[in-house]
C-alpha positions as CSV (number, residue, x, y, z in Angstrom):
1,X,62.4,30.7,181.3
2,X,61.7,34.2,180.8
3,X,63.6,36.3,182.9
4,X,65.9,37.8,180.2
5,X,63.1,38.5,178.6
6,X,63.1,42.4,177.2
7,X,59.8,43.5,176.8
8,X,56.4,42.9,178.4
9,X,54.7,41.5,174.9
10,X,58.1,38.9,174.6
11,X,56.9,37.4,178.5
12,X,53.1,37.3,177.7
13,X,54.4,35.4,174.2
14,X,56.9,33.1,175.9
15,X,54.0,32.3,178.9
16,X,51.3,31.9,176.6
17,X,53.9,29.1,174.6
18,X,55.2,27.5,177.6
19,X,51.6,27.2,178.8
20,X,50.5,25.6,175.3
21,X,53.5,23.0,175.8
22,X,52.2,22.0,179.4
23,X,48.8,21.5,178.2
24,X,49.9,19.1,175.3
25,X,52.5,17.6,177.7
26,X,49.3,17.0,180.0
27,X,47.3,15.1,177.2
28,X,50.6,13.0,176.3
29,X,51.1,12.0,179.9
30,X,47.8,10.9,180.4
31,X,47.2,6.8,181.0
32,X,43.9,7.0,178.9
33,X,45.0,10.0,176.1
34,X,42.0,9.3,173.4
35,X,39.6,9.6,176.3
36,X,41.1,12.5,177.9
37,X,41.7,14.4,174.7
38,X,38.4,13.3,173.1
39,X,37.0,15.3,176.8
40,X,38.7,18.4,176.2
41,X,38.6,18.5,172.7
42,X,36.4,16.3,171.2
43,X,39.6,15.5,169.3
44,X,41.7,12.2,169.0
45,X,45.2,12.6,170.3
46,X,46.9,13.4,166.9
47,X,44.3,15.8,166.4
48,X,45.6,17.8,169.4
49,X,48.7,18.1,168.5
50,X,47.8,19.7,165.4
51,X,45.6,22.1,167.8
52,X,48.6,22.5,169.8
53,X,51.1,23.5,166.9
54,X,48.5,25.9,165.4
55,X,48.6,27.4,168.4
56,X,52.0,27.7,169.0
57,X,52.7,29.4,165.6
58,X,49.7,31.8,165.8
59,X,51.2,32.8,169.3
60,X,54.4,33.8,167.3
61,X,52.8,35.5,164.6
62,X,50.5,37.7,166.9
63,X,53.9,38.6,168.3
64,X,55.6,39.7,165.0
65,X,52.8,41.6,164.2
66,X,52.2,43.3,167.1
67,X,55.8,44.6,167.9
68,X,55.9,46.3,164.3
69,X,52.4,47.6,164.6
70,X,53.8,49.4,167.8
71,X,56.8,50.5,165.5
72,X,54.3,51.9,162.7
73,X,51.9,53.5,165.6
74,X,54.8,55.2,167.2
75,X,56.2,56.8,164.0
76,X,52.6,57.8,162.5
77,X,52.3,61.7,161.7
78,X,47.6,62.5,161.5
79,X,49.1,65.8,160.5
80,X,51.2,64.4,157.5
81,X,48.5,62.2,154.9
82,X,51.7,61.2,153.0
83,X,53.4,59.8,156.3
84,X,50.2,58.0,157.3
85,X,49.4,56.5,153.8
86,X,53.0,54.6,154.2
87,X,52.5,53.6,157.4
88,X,48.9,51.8,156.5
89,X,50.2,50.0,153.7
90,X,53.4,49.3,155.9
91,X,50.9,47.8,158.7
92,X,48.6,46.4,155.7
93,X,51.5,44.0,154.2
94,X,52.6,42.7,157.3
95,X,49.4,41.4,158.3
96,X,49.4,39.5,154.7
97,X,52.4,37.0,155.0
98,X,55.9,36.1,156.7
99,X,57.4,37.3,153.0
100,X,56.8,41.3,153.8
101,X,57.7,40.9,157.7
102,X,61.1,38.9,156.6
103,X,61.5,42.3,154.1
104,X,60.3,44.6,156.7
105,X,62.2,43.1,159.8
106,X,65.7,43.4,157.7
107,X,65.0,46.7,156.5
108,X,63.8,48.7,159.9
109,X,65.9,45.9,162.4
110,X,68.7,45.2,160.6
111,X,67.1,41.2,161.3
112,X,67.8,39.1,158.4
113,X,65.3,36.0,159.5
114,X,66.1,34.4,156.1
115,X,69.3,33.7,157.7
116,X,68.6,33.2,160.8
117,X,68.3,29.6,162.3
118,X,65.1,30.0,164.5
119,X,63.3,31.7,161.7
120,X,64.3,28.7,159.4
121,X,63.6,26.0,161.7
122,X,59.9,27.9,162.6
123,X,59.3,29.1,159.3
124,X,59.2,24.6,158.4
125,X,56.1,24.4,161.1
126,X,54.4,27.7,159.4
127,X,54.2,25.3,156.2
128,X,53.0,22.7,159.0
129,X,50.3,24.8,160.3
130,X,49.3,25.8,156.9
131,X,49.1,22.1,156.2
132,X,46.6,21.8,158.7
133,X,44.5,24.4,158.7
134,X,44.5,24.3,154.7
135,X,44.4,20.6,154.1
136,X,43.2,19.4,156.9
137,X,46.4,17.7,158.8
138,X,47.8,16.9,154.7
139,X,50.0,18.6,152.4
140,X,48.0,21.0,150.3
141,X,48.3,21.4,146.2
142,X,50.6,23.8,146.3
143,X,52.8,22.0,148.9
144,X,52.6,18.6,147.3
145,X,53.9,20.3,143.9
146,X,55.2,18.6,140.7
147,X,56.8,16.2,142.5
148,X,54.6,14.9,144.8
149,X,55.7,16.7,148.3
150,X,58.6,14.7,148.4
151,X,60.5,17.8,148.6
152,X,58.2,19.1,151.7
153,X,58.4,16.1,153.1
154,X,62.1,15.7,153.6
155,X,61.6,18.8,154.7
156,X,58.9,18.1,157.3
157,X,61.1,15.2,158.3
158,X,64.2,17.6,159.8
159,X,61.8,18.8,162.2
160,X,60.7,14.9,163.1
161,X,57.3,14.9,160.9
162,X,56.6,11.8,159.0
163,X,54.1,11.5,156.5
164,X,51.7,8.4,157.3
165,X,49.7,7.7,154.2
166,X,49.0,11.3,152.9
167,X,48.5,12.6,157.0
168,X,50.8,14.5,159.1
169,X,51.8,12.8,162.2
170,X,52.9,15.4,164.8
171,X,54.1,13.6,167.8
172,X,55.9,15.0,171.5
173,X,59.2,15.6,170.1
174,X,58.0,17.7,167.1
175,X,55.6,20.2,169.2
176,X,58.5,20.4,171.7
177,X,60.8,21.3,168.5
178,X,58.0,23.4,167.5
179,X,58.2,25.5,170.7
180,X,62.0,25.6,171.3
181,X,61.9,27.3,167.4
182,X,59.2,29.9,168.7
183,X,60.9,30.3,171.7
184,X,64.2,31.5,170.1
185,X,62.5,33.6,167.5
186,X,60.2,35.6,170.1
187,X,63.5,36.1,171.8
188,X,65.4,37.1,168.8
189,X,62.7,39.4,167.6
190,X,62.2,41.3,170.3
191,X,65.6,42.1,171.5
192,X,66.3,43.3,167.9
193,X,63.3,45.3,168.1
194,X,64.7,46.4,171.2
195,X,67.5,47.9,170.2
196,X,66.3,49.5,167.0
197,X,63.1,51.0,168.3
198,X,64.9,54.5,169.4
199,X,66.8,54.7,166.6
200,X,64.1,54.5,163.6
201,X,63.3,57.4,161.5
202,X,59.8,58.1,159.4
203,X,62.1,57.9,156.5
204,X,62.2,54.0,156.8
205,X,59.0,53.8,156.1
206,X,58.8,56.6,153.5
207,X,60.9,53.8,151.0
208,X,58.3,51.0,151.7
């Protein structure tokens, strides 16, 4: 699964997502799941796959960031306050939200995620995860909207997430969907930041 891989971060990333995968895959196989997952995690099954999925898109995320952190740390100038200033704020908005690192990923990678098909499918379980963390396996306020998340949750539904009442039900094909869409982008990512790396000037970041 990871021998293309281009960089040592993109195989730690893909290992620690296929691991992730095996351990839900684990719980889902089991003859007695509630028992089993209610021993591990003091969770009932559904529950876990919520774990699992937050998991799986933090994975990602500690990814982005960390391959353009080592893009800002390689270009930083302690002899040059103006140069330095950039680069903080540069490092500062792309710990904030997927908005600046969509911005920041076309403009230093030539990587336009907002039309890129793993970044859309993942970007759908980022609104999952923030379901879950944020409203507690439910569609938050903001999510549910003026029209009361039917928009989100035909949305939800492409990536095989029904709505039960007002609680997310994440079953085996949606975590699996979750982590083919991780997958990809982690692979896209990095062999974008791959290429570009070398060819990068301060100047880039100069225009943030």
């Amino acid at each position: 699964m990871v021998r293309n891989v281009e960089s040592l971060e993109c195989e730690i990333a893909m290992r620690r997502l296929m691991l992730e995968l095996g351990e839900f895959k684990s719980i889902a196989r089991s003859t007695d799941t509630m028992r089993v997952a209610t021993i591990l995690r003091g969770e009932a099954p559904w529950q876990y796959s919520h774990r699992t999925l937050v998991a799986m898109v933090a994975i990602v995320e500690e990814f982005v960031i960390q391959r353009m952190s080592s893009v800002i740390d390689s270009k930083s100038s302690p002899s040059d306050p103006i140069i330095t200033d950039a680069l903080g704020l540069s490092l500062d908005r792309i710990d904030q939200n997927w908005a600046y690192r969509v911005q920041y990923a076309k403009k230093w990678f030539k990587l336009d995620l907002a039309k890129n098909d793993s970044y859309l499918g993942f970007q759908s379980f980022v609104e999952v995860r923030n379901s879950i963390i944020h409203g507690g396996g439910r569609l938050t306020r903001r999510q549910t909207g003026n029209d009361g998340g039917r928009q989100n949750a035909l949305r939800l539904k492409k990536i095989g997430i029904e709505i039960h009442g007002d609680q997310l039900m994440i079953d085996a094909s949606a975590i699996q969907h979750c982590f083919d869409c991780s997958r990809a982008l982690v692979s896209v990512f990095d062999s974008n930041t791959k290429r570009h790396l070398s060819t990068m000037g301060q100047s880039l970041f100069l225009k943030s």
